[in-house]
C-alpha positions in Angstrom: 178.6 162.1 182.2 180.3 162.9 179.6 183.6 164.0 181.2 183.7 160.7 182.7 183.2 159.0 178.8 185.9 160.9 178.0 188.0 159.8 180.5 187.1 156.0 180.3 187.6 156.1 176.4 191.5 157.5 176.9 191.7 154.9 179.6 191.0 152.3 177.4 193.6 153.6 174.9 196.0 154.6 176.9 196.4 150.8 178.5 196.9 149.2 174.5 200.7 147.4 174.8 201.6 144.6 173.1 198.6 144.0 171.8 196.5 143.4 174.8 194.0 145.7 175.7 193.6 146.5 179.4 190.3 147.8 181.9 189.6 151.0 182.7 190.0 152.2 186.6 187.2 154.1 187.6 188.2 156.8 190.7 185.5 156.0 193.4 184.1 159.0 192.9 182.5 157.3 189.4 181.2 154.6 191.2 177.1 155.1 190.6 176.2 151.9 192.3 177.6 148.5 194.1 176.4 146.0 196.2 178.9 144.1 198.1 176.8 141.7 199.5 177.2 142.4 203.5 173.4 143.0 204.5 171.0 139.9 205.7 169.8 138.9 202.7 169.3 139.6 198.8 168.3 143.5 199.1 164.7 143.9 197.5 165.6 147.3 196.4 168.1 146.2 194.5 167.3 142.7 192.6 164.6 140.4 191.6 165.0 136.7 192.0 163.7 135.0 189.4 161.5 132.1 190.2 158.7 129.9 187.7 159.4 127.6 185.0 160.2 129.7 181.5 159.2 128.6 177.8 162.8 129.7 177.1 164.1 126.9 175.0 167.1 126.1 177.2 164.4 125.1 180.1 161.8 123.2 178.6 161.7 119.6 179.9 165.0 120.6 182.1 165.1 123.5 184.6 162.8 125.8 186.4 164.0 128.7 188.9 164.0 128.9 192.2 164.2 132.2 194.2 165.8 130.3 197.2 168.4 129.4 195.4 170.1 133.0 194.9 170.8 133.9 198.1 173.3 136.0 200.5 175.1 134.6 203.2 178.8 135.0 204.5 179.2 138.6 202.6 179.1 136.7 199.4 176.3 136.3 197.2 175.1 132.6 195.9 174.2 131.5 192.9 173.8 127.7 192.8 171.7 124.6 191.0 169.5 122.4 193.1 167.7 119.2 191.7 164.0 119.7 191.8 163.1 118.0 194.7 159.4 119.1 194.0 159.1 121.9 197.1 159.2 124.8 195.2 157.6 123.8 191.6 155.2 121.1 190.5 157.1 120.6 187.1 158.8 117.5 187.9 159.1 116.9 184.1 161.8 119.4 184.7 164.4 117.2 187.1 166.5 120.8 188.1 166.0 124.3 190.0 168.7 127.4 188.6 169.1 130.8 189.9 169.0 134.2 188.5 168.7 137.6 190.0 168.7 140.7 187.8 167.9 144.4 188.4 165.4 144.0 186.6 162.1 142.2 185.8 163.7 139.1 183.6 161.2 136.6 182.2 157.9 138.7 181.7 158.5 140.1 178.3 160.3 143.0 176.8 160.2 146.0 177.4 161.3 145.1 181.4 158.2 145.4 183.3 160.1 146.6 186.2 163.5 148.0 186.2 164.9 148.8 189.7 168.3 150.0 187.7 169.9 150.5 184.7 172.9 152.3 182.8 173.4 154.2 179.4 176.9 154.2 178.2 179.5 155.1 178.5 179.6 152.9 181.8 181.6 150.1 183.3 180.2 147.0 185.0 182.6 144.7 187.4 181.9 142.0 189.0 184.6 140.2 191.6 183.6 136.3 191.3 184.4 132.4 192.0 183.3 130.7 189.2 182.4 126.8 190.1 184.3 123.7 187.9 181.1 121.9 188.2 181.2 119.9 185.1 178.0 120.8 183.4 176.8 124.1 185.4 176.3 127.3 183.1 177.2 130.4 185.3 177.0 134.0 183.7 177.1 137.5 184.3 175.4 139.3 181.7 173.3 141.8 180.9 170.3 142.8 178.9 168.3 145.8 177.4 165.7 147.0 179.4 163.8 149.6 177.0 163.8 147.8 174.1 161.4 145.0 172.3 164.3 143.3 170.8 166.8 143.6 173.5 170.4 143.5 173.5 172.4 140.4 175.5 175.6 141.2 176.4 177.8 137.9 178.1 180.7 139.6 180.1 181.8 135.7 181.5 179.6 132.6 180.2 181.6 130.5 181.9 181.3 126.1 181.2 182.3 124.5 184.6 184.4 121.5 181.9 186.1 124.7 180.1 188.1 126.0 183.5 191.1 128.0 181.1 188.6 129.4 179.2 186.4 132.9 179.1 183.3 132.9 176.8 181.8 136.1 176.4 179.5 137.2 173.8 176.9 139.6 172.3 173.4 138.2 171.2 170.7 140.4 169.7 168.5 138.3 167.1 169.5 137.1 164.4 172.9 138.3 165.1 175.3 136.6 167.6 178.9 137.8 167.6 180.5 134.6 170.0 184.0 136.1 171.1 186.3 134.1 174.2 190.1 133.7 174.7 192.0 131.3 176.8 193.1 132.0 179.9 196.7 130.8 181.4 195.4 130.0 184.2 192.3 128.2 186.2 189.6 131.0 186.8 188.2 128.2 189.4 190.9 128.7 191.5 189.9 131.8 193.2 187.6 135.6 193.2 188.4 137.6 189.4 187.3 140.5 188.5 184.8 140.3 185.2 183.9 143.3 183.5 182.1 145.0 180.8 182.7 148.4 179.2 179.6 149.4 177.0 179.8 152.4 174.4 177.8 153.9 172.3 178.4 151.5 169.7 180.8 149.4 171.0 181.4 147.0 173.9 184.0 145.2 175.4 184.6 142.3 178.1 187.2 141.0 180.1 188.8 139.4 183.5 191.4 141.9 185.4 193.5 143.1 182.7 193.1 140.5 180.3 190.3 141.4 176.9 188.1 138.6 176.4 186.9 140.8 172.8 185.2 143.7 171.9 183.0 144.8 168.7 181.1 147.2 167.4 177.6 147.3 167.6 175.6 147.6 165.0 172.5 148.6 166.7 172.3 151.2 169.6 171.9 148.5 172.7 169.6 151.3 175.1 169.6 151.1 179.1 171.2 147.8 180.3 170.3 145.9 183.6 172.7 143.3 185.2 171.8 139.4 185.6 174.0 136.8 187.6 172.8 133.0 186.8 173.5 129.8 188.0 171.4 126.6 185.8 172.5 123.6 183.3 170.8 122.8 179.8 169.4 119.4 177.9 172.3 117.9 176.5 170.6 116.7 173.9 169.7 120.4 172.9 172.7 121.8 173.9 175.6 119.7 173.4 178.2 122.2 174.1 181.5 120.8 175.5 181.4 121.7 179.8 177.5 122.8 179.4 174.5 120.7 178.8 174.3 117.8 180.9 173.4 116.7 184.8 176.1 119.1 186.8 178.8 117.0 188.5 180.8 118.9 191.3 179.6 121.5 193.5 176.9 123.5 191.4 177.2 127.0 192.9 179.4 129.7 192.3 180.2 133.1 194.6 179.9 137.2 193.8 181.8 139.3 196.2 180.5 142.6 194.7 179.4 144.2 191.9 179.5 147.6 191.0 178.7 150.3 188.2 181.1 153.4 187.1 179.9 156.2 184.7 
C-alpha cells in the first residue's frame, strides 16, 4: 500500500509541464476493483440502487428515486431521469424519478449502514463515461465518507447538461465547500472520458484524461470513501444554477463504461 502511494505521488509529479497537472497510470496489477458493466444486470454484490423519496433539500416537492431507473444493459451502465408516472412512488407532489447507485448504503444516515466497498488513500478512482446535454439533468460521479458522522463529499464530474465545455468538481464537508471547475475545449457530450479522482491523505484531486479539473488540501482527514453515480434535476426555484434546476429537456440519461479502483 504504501509502495504504491509512493509511486502514485511521483506520478503525479512527474506529469507537472506547463502548468497542467496530468493523472496517474495505475499498472493493472494496482487495480483493487472494477466493474465494467458486462453481466445481466446491476451486480448486488457490488451496488445499492437507491430507491424512496429523500428529505434531502434538493428533492422535496421535486424528485424521488427509482431503482429501475439505474440499470445495465448493452455493457454500459444507465443512469437516467424518468417523470413520475406514479408506478414506483405515491409522491406525485414530486413530478420526477432520479437514479443513484453507490457502494454503499446512501440515504439512511451516517455512518453508512452498509458498505459493500470502500478505499483509504492513497487511491485512484476512474470512471470512463458519456455525460448527457440534457438541458437541466444533474449527472455526477462522486463520492462520500462512509465511517464518518459528518462525511466527506467529494464531486470528481458534476456535470450541468446546459454547461457542455465545462467540468464542475468540488469538495463539500459542512460548513465548508471548496467549489473548483475549469473549462474544457471541447464538448464532453460528444463521446466516453475518463473522470477521475486521486484522494490523499490530505489532499485530493479531480480531472478528465489528462486534463486537472483542481485539487486542495483537506483540512480534515476524509476516512473510507464509497463511489456514487447519479442521474436527477432540482427545483429551479431552489436551485437556479445555469444548466441545472429545471424540467430536463433532451434525452435525460447518461452512460458508464467502467469504473475502477487502483491503490
Amino acid at each position: 500500500m504504501q509502495t504504491m502511494g509512493v509511486r502514485l505521488v511521483a506520478a503525479l509529479a512527474a506529469f507537472i509541464f506547463a502548468g497542467v497537472l496530468l493523472a496517474p497510470s495505475p499498472t493493472p496489477a494496482a487495480v483493487v476493483w472494477r466493474d465494467g458493466f458486462s453481466s445481466q444486470g446491476l451486480e448486488a454484490s457490488k451496488w445499492y440502487a437507491r430507491g424512496g423519496c429523500p428529505s434531502e433539500r434538493s428533492a422535496e416537492g421535486w424528485l424521488c428515486y427509482s431503482p429501475d431507473n439505474a440499470y445495465v444493459e448493452g455493457g454500459f451502465l444507465h443512469m437516467r431521469q424518468t417523470p413520475n408516472d406514479g408506478r414506483f412512488c405515491c409522491s406525485f407532489d414530486r413530478p420526477y424519478l432520479g437514479s443513484m447507485v453507490s457502494t454503499y448504503k446512501h440515504g439512511s444516515g451516517w455512518p453508512s449502514k452498509s458498505v459493500l466497498a470502500s478505499w483509504t488513500p492513497p487511491v485512484l478512482i476512474e470512471a470512463r463515461i458519456r455525460y448527457s446535454g440534457a438541458d437541466g439533468l444533474w449527472q455526477n460521479f462522486e463520492t462520500f465518507s462512509v465511517d464518518l458522522d459528518q462525511p466527506t463529499e467529494f464531486d470528481a464530474a458534476e456535470m450541468r447538461g446546459a454547461k457542455e465545455h465545462y467540468q464542475f468538481c468540488a469538495v463539500h464537508r459542512r460548513p465548508e465547500h471548496i467549489h473548483l471547475g475549469t473549462q474544457l475545449p471541447y464538448n464532453y457530450t460528444a463521446r466516453f472520458r475518463r473522470y477521475w479522482i486521486y484522494y490523499e491523505p490530505a489532499r485530493v484531486t479531480f480531472g478528465v484524461g489528462d486534463t486537472v479539473c483542481g485539487s486542495t488540501m483537506l483540512a480534515e482527514p476524509a476516512g473510507n470513501i464509497g463511489i456514487d453515480f447519479v442521474a436527477k434535476s432540482a427545483d429551479p426555484d431552489l436551485f437556479p444554477w445555469p444548466g441545472l434546476g429545471g424540467p430536463v429537456v433532451g434525452s435525460p440519461e447518461y452512460l458508464v463504461d467502467w469504473v475502477r479502483v487502483s491503490q
